[in-house]
N, C-alpha and C positions, 0 to 999 in steps of 0.2 A: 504494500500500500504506500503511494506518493508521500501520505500525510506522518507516519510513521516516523521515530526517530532514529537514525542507527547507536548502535552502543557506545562506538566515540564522540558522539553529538551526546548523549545522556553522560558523559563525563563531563564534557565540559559545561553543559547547562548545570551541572550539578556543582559544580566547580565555583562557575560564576556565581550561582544562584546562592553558594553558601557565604564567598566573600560578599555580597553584596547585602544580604541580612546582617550580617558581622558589623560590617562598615557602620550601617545604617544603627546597629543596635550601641557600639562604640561611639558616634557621632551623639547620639543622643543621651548617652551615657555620662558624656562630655560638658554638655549642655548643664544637663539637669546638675551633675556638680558643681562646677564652676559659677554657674549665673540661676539657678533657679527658674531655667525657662525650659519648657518643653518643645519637642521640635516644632510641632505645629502653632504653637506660642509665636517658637522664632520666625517661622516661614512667615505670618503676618507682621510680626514687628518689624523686618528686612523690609517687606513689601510696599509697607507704609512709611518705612524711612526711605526707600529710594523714590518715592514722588518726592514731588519738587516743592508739592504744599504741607507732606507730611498725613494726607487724606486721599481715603479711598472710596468706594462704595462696594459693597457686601459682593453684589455682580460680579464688580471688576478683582475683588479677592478672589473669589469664585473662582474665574476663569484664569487670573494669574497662575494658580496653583495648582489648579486640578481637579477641586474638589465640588461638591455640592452647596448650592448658597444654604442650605442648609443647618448643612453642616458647619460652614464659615461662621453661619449665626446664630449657633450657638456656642462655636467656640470664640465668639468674640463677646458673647453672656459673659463666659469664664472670665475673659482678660480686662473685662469693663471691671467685674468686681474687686480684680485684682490692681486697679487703678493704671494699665498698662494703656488702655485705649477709651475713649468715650464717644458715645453715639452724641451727634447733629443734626440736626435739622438740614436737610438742601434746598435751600429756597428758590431751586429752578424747578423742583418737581416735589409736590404735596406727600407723595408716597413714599420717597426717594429720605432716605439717611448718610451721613457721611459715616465712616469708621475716622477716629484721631489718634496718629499716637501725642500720648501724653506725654510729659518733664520723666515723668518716673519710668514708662515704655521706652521711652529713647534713650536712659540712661541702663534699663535692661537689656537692653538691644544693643548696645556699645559695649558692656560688659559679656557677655554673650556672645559675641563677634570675633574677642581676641580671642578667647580660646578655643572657639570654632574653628578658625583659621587655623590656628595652632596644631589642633587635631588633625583637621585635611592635609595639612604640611605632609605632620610624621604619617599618617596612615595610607597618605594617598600618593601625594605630589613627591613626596624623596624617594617614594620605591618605583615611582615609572617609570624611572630614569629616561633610556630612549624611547620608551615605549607611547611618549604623549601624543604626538600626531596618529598613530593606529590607534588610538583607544580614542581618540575624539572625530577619528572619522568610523569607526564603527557605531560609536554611539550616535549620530548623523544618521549612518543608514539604516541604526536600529527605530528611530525615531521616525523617519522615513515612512521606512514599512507599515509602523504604527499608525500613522496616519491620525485622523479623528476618532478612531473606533477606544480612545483614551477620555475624552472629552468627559466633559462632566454631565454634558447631556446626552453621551452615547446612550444607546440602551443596554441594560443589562445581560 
């Protein structure tokens, strides 16, 4: 069958599939020590510091990241309580709310940041060595392939 894997192809998916939980469970591992921010914390605190105003709307998290507006809104319940962001009003549209980050989100976000970077150095970027241009053009065409069937509004 076309769709099948062979046995060397189930290595290596296995291979990747386990550094890349690792990664992923170190990285947040990282996080949570160093800054008290969990990853999805971070992904919106990044997101809303790299605009320009420091504001976003739920949507545009949504679609930044991947996820469900959903989802975004209520993990942005969590980080309002936790003084990291506050909802706004959007006075171009009655329905419409901004996300803010806060003095206190941007200084958790700042603090979060160094040793983020820090971790991707040693975990990531010092063991590529020459390996960066093939790993950033495979993940290209893996990304590729992917297509929309990723989207937040793909269907299940």
């Amino acid at each position: 069958m076309a769709d099948e894997l062979t046995d060397e192809e189930w290595v290596v998916w296995d291979s990747f599939y386990a550094m890349r939980r690792r990664l992923d469970r170190a990285l947040e591992l990282r996080l949570q020590s160093d800054s008290g921010v969990s990853a999805p914390e971070y992904e919106i605190l990044v997101g809303l510091g790299r605009s320009s105003d420091r504001r976003s709307r739920v949507r545009d998290i949504a679609e930044q990241i991947g996820w469900e507006k959903s989802r975004v809104s209520h993990q942005v319940t969590r980080m309002e309580r936790r003084g990291l962001v506050r909802r706004t009003e959007c006075a171009s549209d009655a329905r419409g709310t901004w996300v803010e980050l806060t003095p206190d989100g941007r200084r958790a976000m700042l603090a979060a940041t160094r040793g983020h970077t820090a971790a991707i150095k040693r975990y990531f970027a010092d063991v590529l060595e020459t390996d960066a241009e093939v790993v950033r053009a495979f993940s290209g065409r893996v990304l590729e392939a992917i297509g929309t069937d990723a989207s937040p509004d793909a269907e299940a």
